[in-house]
C-alpha positions in Angstrom: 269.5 24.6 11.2 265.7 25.4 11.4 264.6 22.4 14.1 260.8 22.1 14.4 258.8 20.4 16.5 257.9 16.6 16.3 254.9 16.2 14.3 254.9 12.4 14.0 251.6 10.9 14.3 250.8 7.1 14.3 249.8 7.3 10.5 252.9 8.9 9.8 254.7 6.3 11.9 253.1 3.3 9.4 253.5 5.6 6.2 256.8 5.7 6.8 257.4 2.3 7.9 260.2 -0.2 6.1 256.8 -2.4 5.6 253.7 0.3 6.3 250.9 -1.6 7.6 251.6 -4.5 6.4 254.9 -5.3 8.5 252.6 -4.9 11.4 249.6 -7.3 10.2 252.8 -9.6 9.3 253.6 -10.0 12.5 250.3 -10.1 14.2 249.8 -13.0 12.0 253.6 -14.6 12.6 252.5 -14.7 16.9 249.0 -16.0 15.7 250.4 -18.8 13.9 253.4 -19.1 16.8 256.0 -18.6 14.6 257.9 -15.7 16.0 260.0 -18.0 18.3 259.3 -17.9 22.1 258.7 -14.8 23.9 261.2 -14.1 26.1 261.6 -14.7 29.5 259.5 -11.8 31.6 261.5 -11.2 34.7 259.4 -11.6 37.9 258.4 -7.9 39.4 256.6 -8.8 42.7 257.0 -11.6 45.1 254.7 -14.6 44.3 252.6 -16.5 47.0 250.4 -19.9 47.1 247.5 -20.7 48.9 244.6 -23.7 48.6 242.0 -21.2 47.8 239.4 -21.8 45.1 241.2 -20.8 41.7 239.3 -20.2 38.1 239.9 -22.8 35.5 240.8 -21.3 32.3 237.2 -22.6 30.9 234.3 -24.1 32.0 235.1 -27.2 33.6 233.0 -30.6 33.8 235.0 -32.3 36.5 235.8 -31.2 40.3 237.6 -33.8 41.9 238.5 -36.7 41.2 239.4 -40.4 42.9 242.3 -42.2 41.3 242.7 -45.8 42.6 246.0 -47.1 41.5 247.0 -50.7 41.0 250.5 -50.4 41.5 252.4 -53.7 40.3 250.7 -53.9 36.2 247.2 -55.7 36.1 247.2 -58.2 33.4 244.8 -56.6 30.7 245.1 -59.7 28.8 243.3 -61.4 31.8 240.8 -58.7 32.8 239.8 -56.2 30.3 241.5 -57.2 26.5 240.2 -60.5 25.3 242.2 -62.1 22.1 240.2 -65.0 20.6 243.1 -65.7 18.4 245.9 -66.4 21.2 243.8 -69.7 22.0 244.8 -71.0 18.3 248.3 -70.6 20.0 248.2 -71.5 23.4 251.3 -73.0 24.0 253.1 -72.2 20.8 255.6 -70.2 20.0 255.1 -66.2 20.1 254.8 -65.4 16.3 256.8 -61.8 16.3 259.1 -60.2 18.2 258.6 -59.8 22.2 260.1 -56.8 24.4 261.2 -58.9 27.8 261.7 -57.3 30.9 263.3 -60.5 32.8 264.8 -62.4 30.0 266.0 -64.5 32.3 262.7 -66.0 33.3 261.4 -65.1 29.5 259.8 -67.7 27.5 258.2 -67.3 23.9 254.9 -70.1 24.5 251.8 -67.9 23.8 249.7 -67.7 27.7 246.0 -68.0 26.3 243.7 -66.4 29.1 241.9 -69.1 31.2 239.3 -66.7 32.7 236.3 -66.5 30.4 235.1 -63.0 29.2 231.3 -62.1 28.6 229.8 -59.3 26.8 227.8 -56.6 29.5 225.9 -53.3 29.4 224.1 -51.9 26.3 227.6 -51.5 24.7 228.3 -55.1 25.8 232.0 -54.4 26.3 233.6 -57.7 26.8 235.0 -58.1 30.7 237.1 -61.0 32.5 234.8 -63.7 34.7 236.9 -61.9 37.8 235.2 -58.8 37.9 231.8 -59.3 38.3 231.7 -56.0 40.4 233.1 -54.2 37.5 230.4 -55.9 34.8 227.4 -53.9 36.9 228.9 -50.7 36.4 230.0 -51.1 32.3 227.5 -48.6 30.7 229.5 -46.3 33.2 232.8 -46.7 32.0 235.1 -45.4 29.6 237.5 -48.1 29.2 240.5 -47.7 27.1 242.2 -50.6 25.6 245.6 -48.7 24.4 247.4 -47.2 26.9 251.1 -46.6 26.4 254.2 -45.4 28.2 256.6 -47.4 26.6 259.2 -47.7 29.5 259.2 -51.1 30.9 260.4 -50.9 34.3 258.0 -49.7 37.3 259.2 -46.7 38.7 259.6 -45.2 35.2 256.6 -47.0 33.9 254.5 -45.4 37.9 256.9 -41.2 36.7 255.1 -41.7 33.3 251.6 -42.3 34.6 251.7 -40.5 37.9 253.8 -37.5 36.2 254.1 -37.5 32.4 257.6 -37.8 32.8 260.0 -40.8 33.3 262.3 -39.1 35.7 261.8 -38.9 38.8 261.6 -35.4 40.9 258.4 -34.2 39.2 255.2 -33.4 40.9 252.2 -35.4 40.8 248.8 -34.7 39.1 247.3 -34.6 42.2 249.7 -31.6 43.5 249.4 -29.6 39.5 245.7 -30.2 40.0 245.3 -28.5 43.7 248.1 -26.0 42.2 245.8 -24.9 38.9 242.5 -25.3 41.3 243.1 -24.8 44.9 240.1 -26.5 47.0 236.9 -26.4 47.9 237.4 -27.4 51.7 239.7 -25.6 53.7 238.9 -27.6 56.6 240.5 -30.6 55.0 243.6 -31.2 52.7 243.3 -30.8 48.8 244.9 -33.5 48.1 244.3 -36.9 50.2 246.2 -40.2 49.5 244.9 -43.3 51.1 247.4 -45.6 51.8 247.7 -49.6 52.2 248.0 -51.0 55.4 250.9 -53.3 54.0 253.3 -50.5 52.1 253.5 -48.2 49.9 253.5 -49.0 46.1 256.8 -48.8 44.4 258.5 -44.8 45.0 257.0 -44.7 48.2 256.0 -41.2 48.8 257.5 -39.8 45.1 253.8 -41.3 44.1 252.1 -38.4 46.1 255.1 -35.4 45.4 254.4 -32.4 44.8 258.1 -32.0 43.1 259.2 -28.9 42.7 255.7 -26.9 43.4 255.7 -25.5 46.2 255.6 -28.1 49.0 252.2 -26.6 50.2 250.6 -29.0 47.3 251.7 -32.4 48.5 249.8 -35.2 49.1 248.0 -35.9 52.9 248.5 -39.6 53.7 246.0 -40.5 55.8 246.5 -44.1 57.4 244.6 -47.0 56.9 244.3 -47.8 60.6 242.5 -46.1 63.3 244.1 -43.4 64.3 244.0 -42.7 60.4 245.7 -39.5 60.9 248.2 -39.6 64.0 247.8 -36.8 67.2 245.4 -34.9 65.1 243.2 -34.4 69.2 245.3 -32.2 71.2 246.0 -33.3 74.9 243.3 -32.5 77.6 245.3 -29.5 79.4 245.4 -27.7 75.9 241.8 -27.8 74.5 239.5 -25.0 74.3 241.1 -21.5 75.0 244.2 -22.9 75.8 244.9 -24.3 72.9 243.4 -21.5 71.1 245.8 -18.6 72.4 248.8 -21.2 71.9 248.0 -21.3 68.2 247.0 -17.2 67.5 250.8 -17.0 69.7 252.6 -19.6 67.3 250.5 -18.3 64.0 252.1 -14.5 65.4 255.6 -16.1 65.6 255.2 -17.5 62.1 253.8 -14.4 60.1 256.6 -12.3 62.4 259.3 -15.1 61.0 258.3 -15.2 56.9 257.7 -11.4 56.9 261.6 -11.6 57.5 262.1 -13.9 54.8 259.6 -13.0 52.1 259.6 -16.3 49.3 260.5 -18.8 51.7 257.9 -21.3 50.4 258.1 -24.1 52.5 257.8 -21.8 55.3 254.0 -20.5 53.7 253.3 -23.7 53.2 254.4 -24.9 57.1 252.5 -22.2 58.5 249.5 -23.1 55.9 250.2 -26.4 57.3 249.6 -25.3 61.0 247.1 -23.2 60.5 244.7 -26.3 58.4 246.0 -28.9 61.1 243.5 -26.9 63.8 240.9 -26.9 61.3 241.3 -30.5 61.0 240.3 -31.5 64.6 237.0 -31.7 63.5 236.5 -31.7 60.1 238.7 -34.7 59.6 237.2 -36.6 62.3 234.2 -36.0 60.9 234.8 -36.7 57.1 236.9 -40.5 58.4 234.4 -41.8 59.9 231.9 -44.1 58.9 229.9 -45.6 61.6 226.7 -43.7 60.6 227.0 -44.2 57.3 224.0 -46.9 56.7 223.8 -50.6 56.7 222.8 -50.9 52.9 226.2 -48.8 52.2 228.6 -50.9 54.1 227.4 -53.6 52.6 227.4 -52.2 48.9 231.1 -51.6 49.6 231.6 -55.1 50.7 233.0 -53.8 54.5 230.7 -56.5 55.8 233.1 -58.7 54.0 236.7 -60.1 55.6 238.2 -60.3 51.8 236.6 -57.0 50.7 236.6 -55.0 53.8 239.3 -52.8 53.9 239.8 -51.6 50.3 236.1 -50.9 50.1 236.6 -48.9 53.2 238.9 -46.7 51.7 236.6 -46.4 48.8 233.8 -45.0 51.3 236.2 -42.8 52.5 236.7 -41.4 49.6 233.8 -40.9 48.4 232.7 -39.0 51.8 236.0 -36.7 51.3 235.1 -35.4 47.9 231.7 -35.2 48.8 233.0 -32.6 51.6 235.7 -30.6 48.8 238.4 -32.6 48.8 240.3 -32.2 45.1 242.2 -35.1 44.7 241.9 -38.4 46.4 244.4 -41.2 45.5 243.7 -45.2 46.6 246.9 -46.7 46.5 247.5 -50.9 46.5 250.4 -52.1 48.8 254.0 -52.8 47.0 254.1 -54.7 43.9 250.4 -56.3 44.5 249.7 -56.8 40.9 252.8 -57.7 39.6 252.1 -61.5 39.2 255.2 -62.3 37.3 254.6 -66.2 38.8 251.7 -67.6 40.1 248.7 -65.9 38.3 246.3 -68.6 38.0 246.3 -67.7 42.1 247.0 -64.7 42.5 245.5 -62.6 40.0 241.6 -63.7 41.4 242.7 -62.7 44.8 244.0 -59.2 43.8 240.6 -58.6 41.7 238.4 -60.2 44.7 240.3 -57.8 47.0 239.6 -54.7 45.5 236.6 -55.3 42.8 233.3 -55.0 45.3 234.7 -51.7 46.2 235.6 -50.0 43.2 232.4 -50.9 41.7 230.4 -49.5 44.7 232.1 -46.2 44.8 231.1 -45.2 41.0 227.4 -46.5 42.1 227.9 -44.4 45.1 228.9 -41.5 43.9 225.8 -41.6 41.2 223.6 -42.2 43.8 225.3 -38.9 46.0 225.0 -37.0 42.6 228.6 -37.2 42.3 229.4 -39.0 39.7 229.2 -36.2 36.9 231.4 -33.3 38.6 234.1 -36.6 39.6 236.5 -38.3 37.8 237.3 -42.1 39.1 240.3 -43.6 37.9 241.1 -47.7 38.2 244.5 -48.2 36.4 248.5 -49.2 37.1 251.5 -48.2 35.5 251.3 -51.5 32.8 250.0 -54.3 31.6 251.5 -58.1 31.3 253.3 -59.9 28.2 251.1 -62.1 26.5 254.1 -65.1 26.9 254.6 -67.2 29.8 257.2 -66.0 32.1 258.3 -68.9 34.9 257.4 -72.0 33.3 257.3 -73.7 36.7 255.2 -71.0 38.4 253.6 -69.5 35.4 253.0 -65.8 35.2 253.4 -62.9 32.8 256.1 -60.3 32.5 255.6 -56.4 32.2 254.2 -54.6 29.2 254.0 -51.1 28.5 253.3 -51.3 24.9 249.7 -51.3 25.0 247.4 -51.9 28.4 243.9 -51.1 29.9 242.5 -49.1 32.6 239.0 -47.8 33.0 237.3 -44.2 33.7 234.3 -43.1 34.8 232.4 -39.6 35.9 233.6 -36.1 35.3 232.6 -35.7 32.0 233.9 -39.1 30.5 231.9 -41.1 28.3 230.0 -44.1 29.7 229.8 -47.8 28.1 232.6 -47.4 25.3 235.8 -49.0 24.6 238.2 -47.3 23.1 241.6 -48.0 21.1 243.3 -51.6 20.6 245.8 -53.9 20.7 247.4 -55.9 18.1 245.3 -59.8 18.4 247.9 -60.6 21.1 247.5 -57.8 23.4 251.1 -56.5 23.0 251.0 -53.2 21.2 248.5 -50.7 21.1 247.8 -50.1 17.5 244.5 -48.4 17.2 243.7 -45.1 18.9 246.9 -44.8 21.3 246.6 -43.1 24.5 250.1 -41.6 25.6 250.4 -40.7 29.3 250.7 -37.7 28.4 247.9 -38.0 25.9 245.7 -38.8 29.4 247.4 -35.9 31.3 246.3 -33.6 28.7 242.6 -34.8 28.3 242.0 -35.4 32.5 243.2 -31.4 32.2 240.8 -30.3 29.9 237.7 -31.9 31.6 238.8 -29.7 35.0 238.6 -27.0 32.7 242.6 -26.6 32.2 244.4 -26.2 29.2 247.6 -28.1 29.8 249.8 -25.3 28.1 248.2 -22.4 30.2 248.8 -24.8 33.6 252.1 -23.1 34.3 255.0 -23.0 37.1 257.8 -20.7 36.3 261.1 -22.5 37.7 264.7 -21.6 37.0 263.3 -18.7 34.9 261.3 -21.4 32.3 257.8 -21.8 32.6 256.8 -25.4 33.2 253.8 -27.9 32.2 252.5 -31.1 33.4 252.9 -32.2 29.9 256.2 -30.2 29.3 256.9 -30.0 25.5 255.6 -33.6 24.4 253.0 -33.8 21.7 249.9 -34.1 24.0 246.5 -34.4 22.7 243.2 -33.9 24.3 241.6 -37.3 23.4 238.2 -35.9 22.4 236.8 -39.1 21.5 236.3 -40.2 24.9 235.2 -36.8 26.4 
């Protein structure tokens, strides 16, 4: 048998081919298109390791940072943002439709007409509830969408959906796949700050602020809302200076000694990150809390000057002085439950607006007059709306809804003075122009300069999204 050498050359290769060339543009144009199937799973050839550095988006990016103030508890859009003309034909009446209770043991069907009065304001004149007057100076700045949805009644699946883009709980928060994807711009400071009440936590406590299953180096910082805002953050008097100094370069020595043992121990990178941004801290944070030179004309645009207004607007001011120094994500929370006015709204719901109004107006005027406002998102939203039926007939309120509800954005490459989407005329469903929570996910991505497919953490040998497999949409109309 005569063997001769191999003379196969690439064109031989495709000549001879069951398809030639074509088999091969075939499937180039199969992956194109996505319809080869997944890829498989690659297996992981080098240890990986997380850090707060500055990361590149995966385009250019119109957003930084960005300030979420969350109204845990469901502020009644019907009230504030979502007029309907028509439910005053049936104040009192009987619901026409079908109505998705939450507590049907409180439920009633009588249509609650709005008693606040809304006015038209800004060049847009979007129509705004009589309790936000704060709110009306600011409207050619906001984006304000009127269709929400999560569709999942209760709060802590209602706070997952909003906070997570999942239901179940365990995930991490936007704040921790945001500082994941981005890193920071401070490493003096934590990426990602949360702001707590002085009464409580909202509802899930610290799952609102989780980083999940990303590494635990991307959790939220909660910084109190009483002096001292961040507890034993001076060292005693025998250890400053050197002291201190050569006990930290000793424990840093320890540490790197103790994970070079144990190489993928995350929460170990992340305590030693931990340590190591703690003595940073001493000054920077110290610095970046306080606001007792910030002028007179600025405490009193934040309403500090204020009993009623004084301590939500000076969380505001804080946050607007911690992005202004790096910080990625900042988070406002409101204490337990402090929207959900399932009795007694003619009362309460004017309080909860009076509380927090002055503030969150000042800090988008604030943050245009630092500059800010372009390169920062602000976020003013719960986790639902209210029913538009009485619940608690002898101390009126309204019950949850998570069919269709309002929140309002502004900065960071948002569009000002529009509303967008609707409700049906009784402020139940969205109908027009639905925003998912996913759908918002996707879009607050995209302004960073993410693409919420390419944001990925392999776990369990999957690679997983913020959005994981839901049909999320950038919602160009509002970008």
């Amino acid at each position: 048998m005569n063997h001769r050498p191999c003379t196969l050359t690439r064109r031989h290769f495709l000549a001879q081919s069951t398809m030639g060339i074509g088999g091969l543009a075939l499937a180039w144009l199969l992956n194109q298109e996505k319809l080869l199937g997944d890829e498989p799973t690659r297996p992981e050839l080098e240890q990986r390791s997380f850090d707060l550095l500055p990361k590149r988006p995966h385009f250019k990016p119109r957003a930084r940072a960005m300030i979420s103030m969350f109204m845990q508890g469901g502020p009644s859009h019907i009230d504030l943002f979502d007029p309907k003309p028509v439910m005053a034909r049936h104040d009192g009446q009987t619901f026409p439709g079908t109505i998705q209770y939450d507590n049907a043991a409180e439920a009633s069907a009588k249509v609650l007409h709005s008693p606040w009065r809304f006015c038209k304001h800004g060049q847009a004149g979007i129509e705004l509830s009589e309790l936000l007057p704060g709110l009306a100076e600011i409207s050619d700045e906001i984006c304000l969408v009127r269709s929400m949805r999560t569709g999942v009644n209760n709060h802590g699946q209602s706070i997952n959906a909003m906070n997570t883009s999942r239901i179940l709980n365990g995930r991490p928060a936007l704040g921790s796949w945001l500082t994941y994807g981005l890193g920071s711009e401070s490493q003096n400071l934590p990426a990602y700050v949360v702001l707590a009440d002085p009464v409580s936590h909202p509802v899930l406590g610290v799952d609102n602020w989780s980083n999940g299953w990303l590494p635990s180096l991307y959790q939220g910082t909660v910084v109190r809302s009483q002096e001292p805002r961040i507890l034993n953050l001076d060292p005693p008097a025998h250890m400053r200076g050197q002291s201190q100094e050569r006990y930290l370069e000793f424990l840093e020595s320890l540490n790197r000694e103790h994970l070079r043992q144990r190489p993928g121990e995350l929460d170990l990178e992340a305590r030693i990150a931990t340590y190591e941004l703690a003595a940073r801290m001493q000054t920077a944070a110290r610095e970046a809390l306080d606001i007792s030179n910030e002028s007179a004309a600025v405490k009193s645009l934040y309403g500090i000057d204020e009993p009623a207004t004084a301590e939500f607007g000076t969380r505001c001011l804080i946050a607007r002085r911690l992005v202004e120094r790096g910080v990625r994500f900042v988070q406002i929370c409101t204490r337990n439950q402090f929207w959900d006015h399932h009795g007694n709204i003619r009362n309460a719901l004017p309080a909860s607006c009076r509380y927090v109004d002055t503030g969150s107006a000042a800090l988008v005027k604030d943050l245009k007059n630092h500059g800010l406002l372009d390169s920062t998102v602000v976020h003013w939203g719960g986790e639902m709306g209210r029913l538009p039926v009485v619940q608690n007939e002898r101390n009126v309120g309204r019950d949850h809804n998570t069919h269709g509800f309002s929140m309002w954005l502004a900065g960071g490459g948002f569009k000002g003075g529009i509303a967008y989407g609707a409700t049906d005329e009784f402020g139940h469903r969205a109908v027009e122009n639905i925003v998912n929570h996913y759908d918002y996910h996707a879009t607050l991505l995209h302004l960073f300069g993410l693409d919420h497919r390419r944001l990925v953490y392999r776990r369990n040998g999957q690679e997983a999204t913020l959005t994981d497999n839901q049909t999320a949409r950038v919602v160009s109309e509002i970008v």
